[in-house]
N, C-alpha and C positions, 0 to 999 in steps of 0.2 A: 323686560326682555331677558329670557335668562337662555345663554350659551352652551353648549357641555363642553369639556374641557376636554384636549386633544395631548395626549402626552409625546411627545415628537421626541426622536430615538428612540423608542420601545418596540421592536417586532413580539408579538404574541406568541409561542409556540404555533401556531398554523398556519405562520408565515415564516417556518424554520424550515425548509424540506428535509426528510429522513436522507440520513446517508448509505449507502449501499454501495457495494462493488458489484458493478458490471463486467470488470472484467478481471478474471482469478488467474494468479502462476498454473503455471499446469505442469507437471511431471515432465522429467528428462532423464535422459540416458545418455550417458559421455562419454569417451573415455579419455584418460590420463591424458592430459597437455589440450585438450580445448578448449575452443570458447564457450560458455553458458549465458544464455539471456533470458530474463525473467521477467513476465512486466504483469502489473495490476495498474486498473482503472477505478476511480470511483467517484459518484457524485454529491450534490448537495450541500446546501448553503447556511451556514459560512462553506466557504468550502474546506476543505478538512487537508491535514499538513500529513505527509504519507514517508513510512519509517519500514525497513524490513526486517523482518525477526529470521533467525535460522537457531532452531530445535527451540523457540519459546522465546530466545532474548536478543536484546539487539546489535551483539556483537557478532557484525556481519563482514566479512571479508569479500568485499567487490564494492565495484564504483557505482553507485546507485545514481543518476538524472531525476529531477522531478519536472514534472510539465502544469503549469495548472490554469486555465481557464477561467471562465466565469460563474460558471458554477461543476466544476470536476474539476479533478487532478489524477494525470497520468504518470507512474514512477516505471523506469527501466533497472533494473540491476544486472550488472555486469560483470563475469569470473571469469578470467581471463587463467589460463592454461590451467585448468580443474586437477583435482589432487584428492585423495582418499582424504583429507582433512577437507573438504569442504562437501562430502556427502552428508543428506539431511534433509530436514524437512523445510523448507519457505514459506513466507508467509509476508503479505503486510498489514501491518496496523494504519489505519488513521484517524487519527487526532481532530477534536476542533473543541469549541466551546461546548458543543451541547455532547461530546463523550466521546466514546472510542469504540471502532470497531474492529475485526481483525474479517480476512479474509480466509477464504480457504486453503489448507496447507498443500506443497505441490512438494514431491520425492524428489529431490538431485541423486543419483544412483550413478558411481564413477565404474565403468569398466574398463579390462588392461592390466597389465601385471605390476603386482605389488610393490 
């Protein structure tokens, strides 16, 4: 009697689901001294650790929330009384085992006097 042999903890790549954002920052218009809210969704398993980039890296001035499920995670980022230093592009990356994606970039555009 011969058995085949089961390797237990091994998910295949076809049991990884692709990661993807469902849901992207989208463009704002402000002006000087309010609030801005920003959020991206995404899913797939592992499910993937979510970071936000402004103009490319991730030094991000606001309080970012992460939310994450069982298979997604939702982030909020938050800039509280907006300022010509935080006009720019957003963005999130997420992170996981099988790699990294980035979402689509969303405008912050500050209006109001200099």
């Amino acid at each position: 009697n011969s058995y085949p042999s089961l390797n237990i903890g091994y998910l295949p790549d076809a049991f990884v689901t692709q990661r993807t954002f469902y849901l992207h920052p989208e463009n704002v218009f402000a002006l000087r001294g309010d609030n801005v809210v920003f959020i991206c969704a995404t899913q797939g398993s592992p499910v993937p650790n979510i970071t936000w980039l402004k103009d490319g890296i991730t030094s991000v001035d606001g309080k970012a929330n992460y939310f994450k499920g069982e298979e997604s995670a939702t982030s909020v980022l938050r800039i509280y009384s907006v300022e010509n230093i935080h006009k720019g592009w957003y963005a999130c990356k997420a992170t996981s085992p099988k790699g990294n994606i980035t979402s689509r970039q969303a405008m912050l555009s500050i209006k109001g006097k200099l």
